[in-house]
Structures are given as C-alpha cells and as structure tokens.
C-alpha positions as CSV (number, residue, x, y, z in Angstrom):
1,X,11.9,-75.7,-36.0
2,X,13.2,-78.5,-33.9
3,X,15.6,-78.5,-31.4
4,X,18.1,-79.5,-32.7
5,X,17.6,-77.3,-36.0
6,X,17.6,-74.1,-33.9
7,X,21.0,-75.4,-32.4
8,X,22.6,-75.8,-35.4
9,X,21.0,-72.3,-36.3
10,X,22.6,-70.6,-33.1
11,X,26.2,-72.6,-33.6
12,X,26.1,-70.9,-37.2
13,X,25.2,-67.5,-35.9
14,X,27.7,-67.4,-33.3
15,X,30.5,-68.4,-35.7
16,X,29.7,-65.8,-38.1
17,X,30.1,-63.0,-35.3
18,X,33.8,-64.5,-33.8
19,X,34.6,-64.3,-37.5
20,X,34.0,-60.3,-37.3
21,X,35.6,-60.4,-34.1
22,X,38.7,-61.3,-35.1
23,X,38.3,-58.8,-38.5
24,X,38.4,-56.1,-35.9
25,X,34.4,-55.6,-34.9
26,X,33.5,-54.9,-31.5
27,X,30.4,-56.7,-29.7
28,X,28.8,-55.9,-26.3
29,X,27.1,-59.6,-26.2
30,X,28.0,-61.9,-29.1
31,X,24.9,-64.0,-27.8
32,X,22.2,-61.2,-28.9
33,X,23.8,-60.2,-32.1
34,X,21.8,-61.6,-34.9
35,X,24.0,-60.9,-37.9
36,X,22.8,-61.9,-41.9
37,X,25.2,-64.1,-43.8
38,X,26.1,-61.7,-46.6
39,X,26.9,-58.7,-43.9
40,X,30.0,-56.6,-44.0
41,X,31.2,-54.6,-41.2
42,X,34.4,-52.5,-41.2
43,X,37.0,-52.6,-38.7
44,X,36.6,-50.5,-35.3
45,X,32.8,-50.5,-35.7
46,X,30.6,-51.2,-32.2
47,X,27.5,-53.7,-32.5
48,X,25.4,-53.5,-29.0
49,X,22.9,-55.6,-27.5
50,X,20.0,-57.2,-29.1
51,X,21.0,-55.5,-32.9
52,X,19.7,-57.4,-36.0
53,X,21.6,-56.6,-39.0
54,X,19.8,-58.1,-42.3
55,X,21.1,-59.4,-45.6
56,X,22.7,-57.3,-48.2
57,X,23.9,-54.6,-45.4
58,X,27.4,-52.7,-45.4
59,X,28.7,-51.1,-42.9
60,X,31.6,-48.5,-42.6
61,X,34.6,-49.0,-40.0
62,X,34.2,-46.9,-36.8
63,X,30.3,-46.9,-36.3
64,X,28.8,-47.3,-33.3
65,X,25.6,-49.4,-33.6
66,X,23.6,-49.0,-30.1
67,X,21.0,-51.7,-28.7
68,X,17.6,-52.4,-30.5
69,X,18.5,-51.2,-33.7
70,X,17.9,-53.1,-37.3
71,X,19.2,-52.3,-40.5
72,X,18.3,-54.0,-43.6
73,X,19.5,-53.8,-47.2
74,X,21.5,-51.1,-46.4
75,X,24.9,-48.9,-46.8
76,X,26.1,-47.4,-43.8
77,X,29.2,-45.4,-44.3
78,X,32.1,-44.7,-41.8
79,X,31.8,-43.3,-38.5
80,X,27.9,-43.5,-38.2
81,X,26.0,-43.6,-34.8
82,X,22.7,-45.4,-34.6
83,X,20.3,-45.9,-31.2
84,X,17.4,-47.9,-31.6
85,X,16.3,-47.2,-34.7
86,X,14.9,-49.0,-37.8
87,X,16.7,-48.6,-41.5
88,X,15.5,-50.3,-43.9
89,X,16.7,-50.4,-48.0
90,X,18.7,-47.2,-47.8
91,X,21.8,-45.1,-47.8
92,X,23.4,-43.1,-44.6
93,X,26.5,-41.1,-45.4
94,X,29.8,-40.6,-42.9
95,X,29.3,-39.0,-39.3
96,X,26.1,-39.2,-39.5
97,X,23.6,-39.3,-36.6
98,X,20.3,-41.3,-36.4
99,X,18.2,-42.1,-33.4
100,X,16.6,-42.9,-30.5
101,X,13.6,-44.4,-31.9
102,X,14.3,-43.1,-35.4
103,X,12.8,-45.1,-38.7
104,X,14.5,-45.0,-42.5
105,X,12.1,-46.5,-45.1
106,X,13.1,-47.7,-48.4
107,X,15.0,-45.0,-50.8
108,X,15.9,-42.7,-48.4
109,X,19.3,-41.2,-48.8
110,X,21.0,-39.3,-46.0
111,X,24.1,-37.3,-47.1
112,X,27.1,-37.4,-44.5
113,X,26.9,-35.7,-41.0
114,X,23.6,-35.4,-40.7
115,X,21.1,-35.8,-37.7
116,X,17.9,-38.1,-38.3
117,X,16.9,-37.7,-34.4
118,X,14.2,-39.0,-32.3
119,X,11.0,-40.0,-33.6
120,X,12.1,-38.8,-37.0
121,X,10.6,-41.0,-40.2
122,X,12.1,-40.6,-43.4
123,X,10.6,-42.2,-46.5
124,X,12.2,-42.4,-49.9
125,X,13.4,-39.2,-49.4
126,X,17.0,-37.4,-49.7
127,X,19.0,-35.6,-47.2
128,X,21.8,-33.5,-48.3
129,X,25.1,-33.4,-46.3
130,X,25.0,-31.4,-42.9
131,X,20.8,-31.3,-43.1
132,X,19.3,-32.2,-39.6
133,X,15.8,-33.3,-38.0
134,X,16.3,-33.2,-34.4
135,X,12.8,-35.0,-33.4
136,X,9.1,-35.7,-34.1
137,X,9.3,-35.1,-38.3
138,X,8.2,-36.7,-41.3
139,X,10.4,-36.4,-44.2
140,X,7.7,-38.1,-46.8
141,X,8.8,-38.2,-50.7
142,X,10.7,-35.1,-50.8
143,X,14.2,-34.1,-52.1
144,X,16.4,-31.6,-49.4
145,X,19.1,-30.0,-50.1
146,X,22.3,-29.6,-47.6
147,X,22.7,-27.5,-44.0
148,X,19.0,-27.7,-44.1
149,X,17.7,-27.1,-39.9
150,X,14.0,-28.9,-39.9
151,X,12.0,-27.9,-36.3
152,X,10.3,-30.2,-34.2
153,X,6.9,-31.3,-35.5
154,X,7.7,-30.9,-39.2
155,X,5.5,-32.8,-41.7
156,X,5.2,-33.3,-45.8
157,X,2.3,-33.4,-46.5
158,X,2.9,-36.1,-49.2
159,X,-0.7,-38.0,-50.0
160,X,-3.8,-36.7,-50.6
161,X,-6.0,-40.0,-50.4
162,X,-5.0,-40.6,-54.2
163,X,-1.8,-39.7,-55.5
164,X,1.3,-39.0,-53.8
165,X,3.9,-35.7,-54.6
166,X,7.3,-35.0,-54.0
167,X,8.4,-31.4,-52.3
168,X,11.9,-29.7,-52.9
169,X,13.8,-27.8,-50.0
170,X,17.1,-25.7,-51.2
171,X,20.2,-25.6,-49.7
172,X,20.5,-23.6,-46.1
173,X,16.6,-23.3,-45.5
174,X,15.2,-23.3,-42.2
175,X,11.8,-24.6,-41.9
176,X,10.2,-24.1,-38.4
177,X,8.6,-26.1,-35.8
178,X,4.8,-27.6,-36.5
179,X,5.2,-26.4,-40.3
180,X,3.3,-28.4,-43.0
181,X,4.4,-28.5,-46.3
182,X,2.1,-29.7,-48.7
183,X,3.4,-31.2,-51.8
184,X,4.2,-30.6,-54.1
185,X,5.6,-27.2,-53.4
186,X,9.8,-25.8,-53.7
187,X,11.2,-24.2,-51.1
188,X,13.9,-21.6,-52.6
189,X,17.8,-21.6,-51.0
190,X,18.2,-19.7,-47.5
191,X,14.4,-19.6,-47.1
192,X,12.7,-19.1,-44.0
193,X,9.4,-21.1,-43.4
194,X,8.1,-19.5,-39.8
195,X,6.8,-22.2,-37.0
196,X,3.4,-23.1,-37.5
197,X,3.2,-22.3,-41.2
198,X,1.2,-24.6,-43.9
199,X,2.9,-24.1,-47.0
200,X,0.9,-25.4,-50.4
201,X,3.1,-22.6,-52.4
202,X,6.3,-22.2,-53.7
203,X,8.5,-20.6,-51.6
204,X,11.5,-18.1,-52.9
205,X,14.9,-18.2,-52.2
206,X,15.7,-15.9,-49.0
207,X,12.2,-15.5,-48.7
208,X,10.6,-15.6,-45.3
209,X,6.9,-17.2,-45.7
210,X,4.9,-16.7,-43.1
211,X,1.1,-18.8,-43.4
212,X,-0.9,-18.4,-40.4
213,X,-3.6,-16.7,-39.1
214,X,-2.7,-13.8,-37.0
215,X,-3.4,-14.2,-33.2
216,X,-6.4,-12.3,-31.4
217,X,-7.0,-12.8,-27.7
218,X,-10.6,-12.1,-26.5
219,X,-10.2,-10.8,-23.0
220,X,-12.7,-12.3,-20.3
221,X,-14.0,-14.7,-22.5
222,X,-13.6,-17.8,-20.5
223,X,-15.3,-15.9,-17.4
224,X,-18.2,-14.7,-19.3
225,X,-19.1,-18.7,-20.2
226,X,-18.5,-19.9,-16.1
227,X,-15.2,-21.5,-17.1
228,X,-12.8,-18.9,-15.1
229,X,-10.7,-20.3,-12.7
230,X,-8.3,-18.1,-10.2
C-alpha cells in the first residue's frame, strides 16, 4: 500500500465513524476504531479504544464495547458488555456479559443475560438465557440449556482424534469446577455434576453424579522416602 492509498484508506475510516457519531454512537478515540463498511451500531452503544468491528456485524443500542475487542459476522443484541474479547460468526442475546479475554467461535449462540467470562471459549455451541461460565471453560459442540452455573475449569470433551460429538446440558444444572464431560453424553434438568467429575454417561435429571476416585491419604509417606520437610 502506498502512501497515499493508506490516506485515502484512513480519510474513509474516519468518515464512516463521525457518521455513527452523529447516529448517536459513542467513541473513546475515533482514531483507533477500525469500523467495516457494512456495520450497524444502535444508538447509545460505547465503542473503546483499539476495537475492530468486521463486516456483516449488528450491534444493539446501549452496549458497551471495551478496548481490544473484535467482533466479526456477528449479532449483538441490546445492552451487551464486551472486554477484550474475540467473537467471531455468532449470536449474543440482550444483557449479556462476555470477557476479559473471552473467545466466541463460529455458531455459537448465547441466549440473553448470560456471562461468557474470562478465558472462556465457546465453539458452535448454544447458551440458553441466564446460563453462565464465569472463567477458564470450554464450551466445545454442545447444546445448554438456560440458568445453567458452569465452574471454573470446565471442559467438553468434544474430539477424540477422529470424529467430533455434541453433549446436551438441561435447564438449571450445575456442573462443577474441573469436570469433564465427554461427549456425547445428556445431562438431565437440575442435575448436579460434583467438581472434579469426568462424565462419559448420561446423567438424570436431579441426579447428583459424582465420578471420582475416593481420596486416601497415606500418613508419613513423604518422610519415609527423605522428602519431609518441617
């Protein structure tokens, strides 16, 4: 690109985002908002520093858009808060949460006030309303019903080096922290899955599933091998 080209590319960008402006759309720096051509943005909604908004992309009125974030391809309904985070070819309903550090792959689909939270990936996957992943999950090919509370550490287990499976979780299920579920296995309404638990069966509703091995403690071990320390 020339100099001249990327000038004429900059004088472009910079009239598309006054042209927001005056529709009503807030922006901490105009001069590191890198907005698509095709873009829609409701009224009220906040765009912060260094955000890249890509082609094809709606957004609701009253969202708040914090720095370092892209979204691509994608529907973002009203009242949505984002902070640096990645979405990419997918759907986020009203009031909903995402980020820090957050990524949305392709054919996700999260309902409306939900919480995608830190170091959460979700991959064509669905979130029903009011579901939420506070931190360090992967949601991989797997349908979830709504008030669903996922723990830290979560992961569905979607791939097993060939073919990849899709995993149900019903309505009001709590699934614990460091829990694997392997797909493709349902998780009944209300169910309980307890913290550490690798689930490769199906799970009934209300039921609590408990799939561990049972702690034993070996007293003076350590000091028997030289490795005690007082």
């Amino acid at each position: 690109m020339t100099l001249a080209e990327y000038r004429e590319k900059e004088a472009a960008r910079i009239s598309r985002v006054e042209k927001y402006l005056e529709t009503g759309v807030e922006f901490e720096d105009i001069n590191t908002a890198y907005i698509g051509e095709d873009v829609k943005i409701g009224k009220g909604t906040y765009i912060g520093p260094c955000v890249t908004i890509e082609a094809g992309t709606v957004i609701g009125e009253n969202c708040r858009i914090y720095q370092n974030s892209r979204i691509c391809g994608s529907v973002i309904g009203d009242g949505v808060e984002i902070e640096s985070s990645v979405i990419k070819e997918s759907a986020v309903g009203d009031g909903t949460m995402v980020g820090p550090f957050a990524y949305i792959r392709p054919g996700s689909r999260i309902g409306k006030g939900c919480k995608v939270g830190d170091f959460v990936e979700v991959k064509n996957s669905t979130l029903g309303d009011g579901t939420k992943s506070a931190h360090l999950t992967y949601i991989g090919d797997a349908d979830l019903g709504k008030n669903i509370n996922l723990g830290c550490g979560v992961v569905f287990v979607n791939y097993d080096g060939t073919n990849k499976y899709r995993s149900t979780v019903g309505d009001g299920a709590f699934i614990g922290c460091n829990a694997n579920i392997v797909s493709p296995v349902s998780i009944g309404d209300g169910a309980y899955i307890a913290a550490g638990s690798t689930v490769t069966k199906n799970v009934e509703e209300d039921a609590l599933c408990v799939a561990r091995t049972r702690q034993k403690n070996i007293q003076g071990w350590a000091k028997q091998r030289g490795l005690y320390r007082k």
